[in-house]
C-alpha positions in Angstrom: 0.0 0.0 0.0 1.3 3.2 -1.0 1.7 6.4 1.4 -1.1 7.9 -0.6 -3.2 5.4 0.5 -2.1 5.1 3.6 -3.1 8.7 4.4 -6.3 8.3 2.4 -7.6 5.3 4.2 -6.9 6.9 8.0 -8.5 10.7 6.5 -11.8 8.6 5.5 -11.5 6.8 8.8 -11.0 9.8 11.2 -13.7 12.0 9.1 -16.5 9.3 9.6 -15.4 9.1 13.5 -15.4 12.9 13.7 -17.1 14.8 11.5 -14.7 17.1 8.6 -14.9 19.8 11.2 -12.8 18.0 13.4 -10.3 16.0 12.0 -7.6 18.0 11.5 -4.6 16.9 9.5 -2.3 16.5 12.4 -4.6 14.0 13.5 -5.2 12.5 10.0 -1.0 12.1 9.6 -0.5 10.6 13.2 -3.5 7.8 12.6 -1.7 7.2 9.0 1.5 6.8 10.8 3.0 9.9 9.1 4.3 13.0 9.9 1.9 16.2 8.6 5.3 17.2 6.4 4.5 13.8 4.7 1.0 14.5 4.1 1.5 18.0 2.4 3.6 15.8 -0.1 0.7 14.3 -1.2 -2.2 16.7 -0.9 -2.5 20.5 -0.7 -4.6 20.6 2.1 -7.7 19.2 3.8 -10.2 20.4 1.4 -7.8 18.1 -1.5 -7.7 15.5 1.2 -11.7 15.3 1.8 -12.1 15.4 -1.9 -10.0 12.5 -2.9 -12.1 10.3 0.1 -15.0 11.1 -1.8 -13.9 10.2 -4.7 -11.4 7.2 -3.5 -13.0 5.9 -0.5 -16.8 6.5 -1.0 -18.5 3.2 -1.8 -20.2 4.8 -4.6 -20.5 5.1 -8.4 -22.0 8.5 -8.6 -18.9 9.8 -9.7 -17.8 7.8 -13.1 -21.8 7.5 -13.5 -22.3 11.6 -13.7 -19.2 11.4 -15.6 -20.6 9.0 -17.9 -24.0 10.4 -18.5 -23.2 12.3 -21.9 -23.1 8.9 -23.1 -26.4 7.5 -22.1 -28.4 10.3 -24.2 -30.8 8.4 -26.4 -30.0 5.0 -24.8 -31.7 2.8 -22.4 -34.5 4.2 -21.0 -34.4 7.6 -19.1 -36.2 6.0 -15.9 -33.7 3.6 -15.9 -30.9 6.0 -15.8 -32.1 7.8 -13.4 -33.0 4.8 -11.1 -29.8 3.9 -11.3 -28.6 7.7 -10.9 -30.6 7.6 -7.7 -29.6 4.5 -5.7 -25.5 5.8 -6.2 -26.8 9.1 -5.0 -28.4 7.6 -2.2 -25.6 5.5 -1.1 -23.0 8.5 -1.7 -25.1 10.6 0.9 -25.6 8.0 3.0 -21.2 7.7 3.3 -20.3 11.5 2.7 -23.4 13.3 5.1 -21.9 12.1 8.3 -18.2 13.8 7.4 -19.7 17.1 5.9 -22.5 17.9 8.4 -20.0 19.3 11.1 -18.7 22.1 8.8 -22.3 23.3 9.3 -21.4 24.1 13.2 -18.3 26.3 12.2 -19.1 28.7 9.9 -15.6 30.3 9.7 -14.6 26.7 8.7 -17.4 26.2 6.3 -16.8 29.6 4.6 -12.8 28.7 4.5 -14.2 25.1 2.4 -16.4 26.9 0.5 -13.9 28.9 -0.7 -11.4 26.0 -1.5 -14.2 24.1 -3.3 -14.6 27.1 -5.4 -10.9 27.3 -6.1 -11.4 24.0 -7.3 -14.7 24.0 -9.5 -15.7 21.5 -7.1 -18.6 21.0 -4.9 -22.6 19.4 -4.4 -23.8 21.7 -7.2 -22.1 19.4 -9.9 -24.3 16.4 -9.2 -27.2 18.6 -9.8 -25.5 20.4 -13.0 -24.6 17.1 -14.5 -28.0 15.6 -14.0 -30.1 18.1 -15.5 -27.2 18.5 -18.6 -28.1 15.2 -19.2 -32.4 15.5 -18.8 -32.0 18.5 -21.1 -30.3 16.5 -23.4 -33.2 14.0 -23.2 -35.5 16.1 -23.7 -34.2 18.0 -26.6 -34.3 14.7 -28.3 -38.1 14.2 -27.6 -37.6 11.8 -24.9 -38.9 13.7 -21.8 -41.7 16.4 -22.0 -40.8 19.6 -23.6 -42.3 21.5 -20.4 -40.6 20.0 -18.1 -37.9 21.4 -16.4 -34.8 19.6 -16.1 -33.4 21.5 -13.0 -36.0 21.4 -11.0 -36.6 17.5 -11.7 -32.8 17.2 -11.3 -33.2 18.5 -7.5 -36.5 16.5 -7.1 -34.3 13.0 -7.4 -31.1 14.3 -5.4 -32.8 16.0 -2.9 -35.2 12.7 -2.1 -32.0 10.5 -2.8 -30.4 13.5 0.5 -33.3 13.0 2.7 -33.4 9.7 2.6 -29.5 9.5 3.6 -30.3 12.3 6.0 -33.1 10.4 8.1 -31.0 6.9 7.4 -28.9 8.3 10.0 -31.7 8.9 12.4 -34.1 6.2 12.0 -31.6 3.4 11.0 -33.6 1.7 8.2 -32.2 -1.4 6.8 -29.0 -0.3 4.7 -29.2 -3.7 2.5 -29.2 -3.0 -1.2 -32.6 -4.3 -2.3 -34.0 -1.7 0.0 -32.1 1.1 -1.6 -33.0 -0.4 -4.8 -36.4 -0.3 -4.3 -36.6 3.4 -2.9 -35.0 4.2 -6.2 -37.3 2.2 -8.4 -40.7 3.9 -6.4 -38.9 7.7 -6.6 -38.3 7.3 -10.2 -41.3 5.9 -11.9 -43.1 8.6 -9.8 -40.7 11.4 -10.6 -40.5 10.0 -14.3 -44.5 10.1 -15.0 -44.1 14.1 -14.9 -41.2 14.4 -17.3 -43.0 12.0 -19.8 -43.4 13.3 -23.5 -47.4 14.0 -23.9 -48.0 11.6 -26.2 -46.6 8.7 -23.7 -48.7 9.7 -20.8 
């Protein structure tokens, strides 16, 4: 295992323990085993640390599947993209709420990440972008209702998919995958029935 992941692997550990807010990098380097000299070789700072746990060390494949999306146009079915869109999104919240949600008790620390996401053309506000690039694409082809707007049905998905994360955390439900799975098939086919073309309602 390399130092990079190393460092990786004890940052995603101490930012589900406690919370983005709190784990600083001196403690991040000493639970990796390194010195904080050693971890500024590999990352500019926490914000580039955080990120890379997202993206490395988040069960998840919101990422490549946003990434991919420009793809998918005209294939498939648009339910089923999004269905499948929605369970990663659920499961990407469900890992990544529990290490952001402490920046929200220090606002001089959430300002100071704010800033560094914006350095970075980073940030929550992608996986929103990317979906409704993609339902705008759809639609433009005829294959979701030309009244429909692809925004606002983009934040109808995530912010269920955020929600249900959110209350996971609370309530506990059963985590296993066929439960996700079927959250995502029931918010989909009733989300979809509003973005479908007139003459397929």
């Amino acid at each position: 295992m390399t130092t990079r992941d190393r460092i990786l692997d004890a940052a995603a550990h101490v930012m589900r323990t406690r919370g983005l807010a709190r784990a600083t990098t001196k403690e991040i380097a000493k639970a990796a085993g390194f010195s904080e000299a050693a971890l500024y070789k590999h990352f500019r700072d926490k914000t580039e640390i955080f990120l890379a746990v997202l993206a490395e060390r988040t069960p998840s494949h919101l990422g490549p599947l946003l990434a991919g999306l420009n793809g998918r146009v005209g294939q498939a079915t648009v339910q089923a993209t999004l269905e499948e869109v929605a369970a990663a999104a659920v499961e990407f919240y469900r890992q990544s709420f529990p290490m952001a949600a402490s920046l929200f008790s220090e606002p001089q620390l959430l300002a100071a990440h704010r800033d560094a996401l914006h350095e970075r053309d980073a940030g929550p506000q992608h996986v929103g972008n990317a979906l409704a690039a993609y339902l705008a694409a759809e639609q433009r082809i005829g294959r979701i209702h030309p009244e429909a707007d692809p925004h606002a049905a983009a934040a109808l998905l995530l912010g269920a998919c955020l929600q249900r994360a959110f209350l996971g955390h609370f309530t506990a439900p059963n985590s296993a995958a066929d439960t996700t799975n079927q959250f995502a098939g029931s918010l989909t086919t009733t989300l979809f029935r509003g973005l479908l073309p007139a003459e397929s309602a």
